[in-house]
C-alpha positions in Angstrom: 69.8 -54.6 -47.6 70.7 -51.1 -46.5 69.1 -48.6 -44.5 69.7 -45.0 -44.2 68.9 -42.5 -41.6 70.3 -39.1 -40.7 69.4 -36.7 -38.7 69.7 -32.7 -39.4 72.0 -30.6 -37.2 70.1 -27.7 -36.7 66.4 -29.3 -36.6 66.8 -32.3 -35.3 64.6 -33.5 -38.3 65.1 -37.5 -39.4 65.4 -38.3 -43.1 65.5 -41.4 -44.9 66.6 -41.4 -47.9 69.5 -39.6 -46.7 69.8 -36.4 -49.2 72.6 -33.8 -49.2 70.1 -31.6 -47.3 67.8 -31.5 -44.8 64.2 -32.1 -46.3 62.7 -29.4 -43.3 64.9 -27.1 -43.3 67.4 -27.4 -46.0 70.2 -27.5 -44.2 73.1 -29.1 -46.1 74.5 -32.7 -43.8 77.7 -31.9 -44.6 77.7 -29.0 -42.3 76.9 -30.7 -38.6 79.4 -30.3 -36.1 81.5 -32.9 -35.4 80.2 -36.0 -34.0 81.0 -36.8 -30.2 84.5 -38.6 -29.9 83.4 -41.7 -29.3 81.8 -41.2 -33.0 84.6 -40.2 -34.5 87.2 -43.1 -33.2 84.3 -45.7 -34.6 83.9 -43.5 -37.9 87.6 -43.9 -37.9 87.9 -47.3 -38.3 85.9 -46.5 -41.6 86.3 -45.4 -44.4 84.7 -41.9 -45.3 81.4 -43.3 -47.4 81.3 -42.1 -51.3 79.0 -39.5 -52.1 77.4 -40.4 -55.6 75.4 -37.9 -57.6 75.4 -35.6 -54.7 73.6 -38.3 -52.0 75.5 -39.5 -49.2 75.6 -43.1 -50.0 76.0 -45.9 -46.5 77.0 -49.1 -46.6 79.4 -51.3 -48.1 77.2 -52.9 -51.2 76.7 -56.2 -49.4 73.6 -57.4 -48.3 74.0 -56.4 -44.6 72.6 -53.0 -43.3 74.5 -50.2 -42.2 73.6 -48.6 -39.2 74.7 -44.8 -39.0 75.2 -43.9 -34.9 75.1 -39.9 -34.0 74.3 -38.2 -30.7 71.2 -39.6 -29.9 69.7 -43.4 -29.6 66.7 -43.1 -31.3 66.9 -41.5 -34.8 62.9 -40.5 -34.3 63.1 -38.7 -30.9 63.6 -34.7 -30.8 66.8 -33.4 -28.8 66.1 -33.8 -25.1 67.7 -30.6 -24.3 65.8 -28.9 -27.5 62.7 -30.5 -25.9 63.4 -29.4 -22.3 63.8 -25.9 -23.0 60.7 -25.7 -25.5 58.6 -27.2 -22.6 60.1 -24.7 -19.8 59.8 -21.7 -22.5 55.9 -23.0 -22.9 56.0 -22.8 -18.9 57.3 -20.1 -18.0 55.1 -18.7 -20.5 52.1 -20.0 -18.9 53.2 -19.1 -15.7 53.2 -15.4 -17.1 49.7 -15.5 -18.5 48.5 -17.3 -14.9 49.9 -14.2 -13.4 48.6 -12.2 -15.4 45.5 -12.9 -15.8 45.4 -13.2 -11.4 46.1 -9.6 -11.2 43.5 -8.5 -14.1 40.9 -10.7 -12.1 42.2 -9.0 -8.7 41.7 -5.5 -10.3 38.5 -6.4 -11.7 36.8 -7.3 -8.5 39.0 -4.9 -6.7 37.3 -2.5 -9.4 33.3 -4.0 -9.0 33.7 -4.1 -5.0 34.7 -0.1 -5.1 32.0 0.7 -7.3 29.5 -1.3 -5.3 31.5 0.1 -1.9 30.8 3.7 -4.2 27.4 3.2 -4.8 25.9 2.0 -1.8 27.7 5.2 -0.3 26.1 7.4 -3.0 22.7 5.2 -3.0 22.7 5.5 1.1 23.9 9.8 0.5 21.1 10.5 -1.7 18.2 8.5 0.1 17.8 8.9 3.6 15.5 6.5 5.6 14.3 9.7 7.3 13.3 11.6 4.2 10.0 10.0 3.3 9.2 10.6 6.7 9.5 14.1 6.9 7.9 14.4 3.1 4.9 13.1 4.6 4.7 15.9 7.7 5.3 18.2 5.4 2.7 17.6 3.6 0.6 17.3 6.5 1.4 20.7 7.3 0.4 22.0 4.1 -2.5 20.3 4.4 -2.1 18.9 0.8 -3.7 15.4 0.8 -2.6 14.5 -2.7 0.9 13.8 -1.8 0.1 11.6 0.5 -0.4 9.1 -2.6 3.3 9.8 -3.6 4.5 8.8 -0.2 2.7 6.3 1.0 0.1 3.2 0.8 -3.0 6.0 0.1 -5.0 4.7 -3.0 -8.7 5.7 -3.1 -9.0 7.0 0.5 -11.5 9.6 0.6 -8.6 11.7 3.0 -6.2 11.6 -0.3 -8.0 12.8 -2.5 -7.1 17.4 -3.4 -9.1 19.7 -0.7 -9.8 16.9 2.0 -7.4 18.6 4.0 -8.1 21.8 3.8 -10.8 22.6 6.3 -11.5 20.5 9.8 -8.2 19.5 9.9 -5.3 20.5 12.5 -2.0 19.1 11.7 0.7 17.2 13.6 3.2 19.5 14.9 6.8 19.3 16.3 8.2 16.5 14.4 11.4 15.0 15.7 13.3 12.4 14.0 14.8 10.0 17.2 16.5 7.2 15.5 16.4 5.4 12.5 17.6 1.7 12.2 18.5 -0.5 8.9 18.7 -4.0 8.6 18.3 -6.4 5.6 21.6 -7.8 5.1 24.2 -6.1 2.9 22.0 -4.2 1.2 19.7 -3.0 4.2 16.7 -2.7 2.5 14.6 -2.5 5.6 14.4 0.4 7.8 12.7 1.5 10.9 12.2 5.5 11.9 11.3 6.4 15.6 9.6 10.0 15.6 7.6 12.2 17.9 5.5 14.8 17.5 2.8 16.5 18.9 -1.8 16.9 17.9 -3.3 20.1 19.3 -0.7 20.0 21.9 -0.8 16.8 23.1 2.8 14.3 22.8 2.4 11.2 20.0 5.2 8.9 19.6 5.4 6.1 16.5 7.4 3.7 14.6 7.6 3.4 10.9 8.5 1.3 8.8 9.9 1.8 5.3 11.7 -0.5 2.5 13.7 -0.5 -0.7 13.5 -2.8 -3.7 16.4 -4.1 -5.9 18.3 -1.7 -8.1 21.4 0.1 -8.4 20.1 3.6 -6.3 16.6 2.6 -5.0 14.8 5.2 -3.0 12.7 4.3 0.5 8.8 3.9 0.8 6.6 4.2 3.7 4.7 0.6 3.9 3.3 1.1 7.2 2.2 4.9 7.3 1.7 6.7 10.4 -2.5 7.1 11.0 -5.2 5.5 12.7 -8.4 3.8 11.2 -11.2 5.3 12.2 -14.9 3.8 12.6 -17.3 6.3 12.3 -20.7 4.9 13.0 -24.4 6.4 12.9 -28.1 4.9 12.8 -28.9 8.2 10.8 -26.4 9.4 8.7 -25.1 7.2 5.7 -21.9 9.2 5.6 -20.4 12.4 7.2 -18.0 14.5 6.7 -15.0 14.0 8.1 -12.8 17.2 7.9 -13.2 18.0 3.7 -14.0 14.3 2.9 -17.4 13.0 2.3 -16.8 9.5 4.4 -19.2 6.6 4.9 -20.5 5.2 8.4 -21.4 2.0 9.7 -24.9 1.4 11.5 -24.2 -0.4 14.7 -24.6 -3.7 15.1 -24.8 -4.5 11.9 -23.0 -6.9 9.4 -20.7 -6.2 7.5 -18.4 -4.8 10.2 -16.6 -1.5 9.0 -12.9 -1.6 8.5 -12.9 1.8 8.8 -10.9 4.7 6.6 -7.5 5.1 7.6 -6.9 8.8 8.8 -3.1 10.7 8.5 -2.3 12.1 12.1 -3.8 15.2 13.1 -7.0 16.5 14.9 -10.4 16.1 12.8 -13.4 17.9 12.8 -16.7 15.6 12.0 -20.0 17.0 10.9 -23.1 15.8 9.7 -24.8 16.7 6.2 -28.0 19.0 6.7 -31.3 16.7 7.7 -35.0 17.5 8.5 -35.5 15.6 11.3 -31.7 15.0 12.6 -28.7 17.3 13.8 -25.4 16.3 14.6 -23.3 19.0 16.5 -20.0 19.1 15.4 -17.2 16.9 17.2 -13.5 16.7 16.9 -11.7 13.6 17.1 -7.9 12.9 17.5 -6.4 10.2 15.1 -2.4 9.3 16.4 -0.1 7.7 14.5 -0.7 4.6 15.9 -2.7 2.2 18.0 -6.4 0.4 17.3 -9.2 1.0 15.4 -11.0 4.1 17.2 -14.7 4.1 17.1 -17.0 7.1 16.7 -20.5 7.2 17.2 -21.9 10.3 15.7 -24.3 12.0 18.5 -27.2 13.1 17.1 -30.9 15.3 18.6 -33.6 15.8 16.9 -33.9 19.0 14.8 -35.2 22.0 16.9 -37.3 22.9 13.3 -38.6 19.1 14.0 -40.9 19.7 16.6 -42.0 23.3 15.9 -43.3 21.3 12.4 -44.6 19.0 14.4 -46.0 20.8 16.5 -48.2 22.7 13.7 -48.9 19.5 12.0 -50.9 18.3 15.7 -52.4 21.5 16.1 -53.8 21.7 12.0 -55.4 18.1 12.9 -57.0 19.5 16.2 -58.5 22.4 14.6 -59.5 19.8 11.6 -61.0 17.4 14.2 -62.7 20.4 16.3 -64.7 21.4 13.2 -66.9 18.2 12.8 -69.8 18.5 14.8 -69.5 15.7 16.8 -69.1 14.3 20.2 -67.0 11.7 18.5 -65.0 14.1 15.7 -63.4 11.9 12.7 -61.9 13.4 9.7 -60.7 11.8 6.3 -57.0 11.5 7.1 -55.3 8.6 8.3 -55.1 10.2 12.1 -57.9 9.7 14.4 -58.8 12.9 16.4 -57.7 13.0 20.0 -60.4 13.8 21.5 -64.2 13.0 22.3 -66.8 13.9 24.9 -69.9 12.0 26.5 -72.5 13.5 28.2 -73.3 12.0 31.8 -76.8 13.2 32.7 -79.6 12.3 30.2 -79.9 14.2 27.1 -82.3 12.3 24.5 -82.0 15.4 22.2 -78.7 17.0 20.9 -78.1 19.6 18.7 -75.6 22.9 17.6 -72.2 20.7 18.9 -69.9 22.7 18.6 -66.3 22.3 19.6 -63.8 24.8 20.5 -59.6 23.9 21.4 -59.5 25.7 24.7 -55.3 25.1 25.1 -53.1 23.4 22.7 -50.8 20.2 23.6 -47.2 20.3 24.1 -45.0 17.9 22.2 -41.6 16.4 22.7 -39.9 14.7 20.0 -37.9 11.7 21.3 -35.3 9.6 19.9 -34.9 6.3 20.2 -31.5 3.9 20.3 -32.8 2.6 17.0 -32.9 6.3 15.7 -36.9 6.5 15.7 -38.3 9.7 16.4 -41.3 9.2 18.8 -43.9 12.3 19.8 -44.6 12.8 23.6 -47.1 14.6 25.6 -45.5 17.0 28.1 -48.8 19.1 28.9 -51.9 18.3 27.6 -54.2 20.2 25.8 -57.8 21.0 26.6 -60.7 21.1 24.2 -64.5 22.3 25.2 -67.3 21.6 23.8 -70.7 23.4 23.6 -74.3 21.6 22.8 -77.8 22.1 23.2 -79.8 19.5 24.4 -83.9 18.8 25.2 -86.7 16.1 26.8 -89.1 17.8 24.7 -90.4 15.7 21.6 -93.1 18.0 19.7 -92.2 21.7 19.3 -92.0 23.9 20.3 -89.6 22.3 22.2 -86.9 24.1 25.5 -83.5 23.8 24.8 -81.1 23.8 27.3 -76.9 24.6 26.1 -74.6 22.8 28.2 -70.7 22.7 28.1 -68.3 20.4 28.7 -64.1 19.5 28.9 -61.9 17.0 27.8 -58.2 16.7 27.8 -56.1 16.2 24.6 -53.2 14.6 24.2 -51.0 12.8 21.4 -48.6 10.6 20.3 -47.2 8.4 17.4 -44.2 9.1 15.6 -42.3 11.4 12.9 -41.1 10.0 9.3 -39.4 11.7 6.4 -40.8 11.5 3.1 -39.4 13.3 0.1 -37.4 15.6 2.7 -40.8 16.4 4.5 -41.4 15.6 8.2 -44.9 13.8 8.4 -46.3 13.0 11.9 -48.1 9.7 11.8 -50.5 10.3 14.7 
């Protein structure tokens, strides 16, 4: 038995069959290099082997097998040193890449963290914590309630809407800017502005605060506005007006509590709407920037008109009540008359009663803490009557006319109905 292996010079490549060339590569056998010497001394010993129809032919023809040596123990292992330098070449060349792709990370982040470092610079040039705050003053000073919406928590307040500004209302002046203060972490998206300023000359200080939201440039927004609640409360009035706004009040006392309409800083006038029976002189209030709920209980007197009405309306039920002739007058209206008279001597007879209102009453119109409007007596009235009077029981009978006096005074109260005063007696 005979076995043949050879290996190829120049690829290392094993064959067996042995061929005249290399079955990789092609190369012909016959030109390797020269074995090592220790090869060639045990080559030597041997005699070259034929070559027979162009194969390389090992072996002696017996039965034993021929072992060719070369270079390397194992006929099926690659060159060591080939080997060695393939695997530092596949290093060196990772190595490389390693490096490379190192730097293109450093460069990248190098890269993001300038265009973050860039953009918070821009983001922090363009949008100043400050600049909401001086937005809103400004439109304070204009007196232009609807940018207040565009600036800051507003919604439906009656003090937002266009023209609420415009008349009763004395803006903040003097605005000065003392620090501002971010915090939030990298991104600082939490600020704090410390201003002063000054209403109808008097010094206000506050503290707002604004925020930012997520984004590349994000712009600041007031979320705690400078401005005071106010709670405007009346027992006769269902709303006022509170510089150009129409607002709604509160009646004292009374559940629900108010929460009040939140009021931008500046001086306010409040007045009342017209009212038959009530007036409300005008009042001016002062709503800082800051601080608690302020309460405002609308003053209110009775309407000079009111008691001069009033006043007719006793006086038409006098003169009613003095044309019945009676000692004891009554007419067909829900008031009584004021007045009666008894005779003290005796007088069976009676006749030609006639009554005549010597002095009218004079009338003050009250009002009460529960906003009734009471009528008072301040100097009564007088009314006299005149009679004639006889003992005599057949005619012709002696009539005597007799006189007398009683005072008049009055009370009750005053109502509205369907925007008319009505004095219920």
């Amino acid at each position: 038995m005979t076995t043949t292996v050879a290996r190829c010079p120049r690829c290392h490549a094993t064959s067996q069959p042995v061929t005249g060339y290399c079955p990789r590569c092609h190369t012909r056998h016959d030109s390797r290099p020269a074995a090592p010497e220790s090869t060639e001394i045990i080559n030597a010993a041997r005699p070259d082997p034929p070559i027979k129809n162009g194969e390389l032919q090992l072996g002696d023809g017996s039965d034993q097998p021929v072992i060719v040596l070369d270079s390397v123990g194992d006929p099926n292992e690659p060159d060591p040193d080939a080997v060695a330098a393939a695997t530092m070449a596949r290093l060196a060349a990772g190595r490389r890449q390693l490096r490379i792709r190192i730097l293109v990370a450093g460069i990248v982040t190098i890269g993001l963290v300038g265009a973050a470092a860039r953009a918070l610079t821009v983001e922090d040039l363009i949008y100043q914590p400050d600049t909401p705050v001086r937005d809103l003053f400004a439109a304070l000073a204009d007196r232009d309630a609807s940018r207040l919406a565009d600036l800051g928590p507003c919604g439906l307040n009656p003090l937002c809407q266009p023209g609420a500004l415009a008349s009763g209302y004395e803006p903040p002046t003097d605005l000065h800017i003392n620090s501002v203060t971010t915090t939030g972490g990298l991104r600082q998206n939490r600020a704090t502005v410390a201003i002063s300023y000054q209403i109808a000359g008097t010094p206000q200080t506050a503290i707002i605060t604004l925020e930012r939201g997520t984004g590349l440039l994000r712009p600041w927004q007031i979320v705690d506005p400078p401005g005071q609640h106010l709670d405007i409360r009346s027992q006769h009035f269902s709303s006022v007006q509170l510089a150009g706004a129409q607002v709604p009040t509160a009646v004292p006392d009374r559940l629900p509590a108010s929460v009040g309409v939140w009021a931008p800083p500046g001086r306010y006038t409040v007045t009342a709407p017209a009212d038959p029976l009530y007036v409300a002189s005008p009042i001016q209030i002062i709503a800082s920037a800051a601080g608690d709920m302020q309460t405002i209980t609308v003053p209110v007197t009775v309407q000079p008109d009111a008691v001069n009405e009033i006043t007719r309306q006793v006086r038409a039920q006098l003169d009613a009540c003095a044309a019945i002739a009676s000692f004891d007058p009554q007419v067909d209206t829900p008031l009584s008359c004021p007045f009666d008279y008894t005779p003290t001597d005796y007088q069976p007879f009676i006749d030609s009663v006639r009554w005549t209102i010597t002095r009218y009453p004079e009338v003050r119109l009250d009002l009460a803490a529960d906003g009734a409007v009471t009528v008072h007596t301040t100097s009564p009235g007088q009314a006299q009557v005149t009679y004639r009077w006889t003992t005599d029981i057949i005619e012709p009978r002696q009539w005597t006319t007799a006189t007398g006096r009683t005072d008049i005074t009055v009370s009750g109260g005053v109502t509205e109905k369907d925007a008319e005063l009505v004095w219920t007696g």
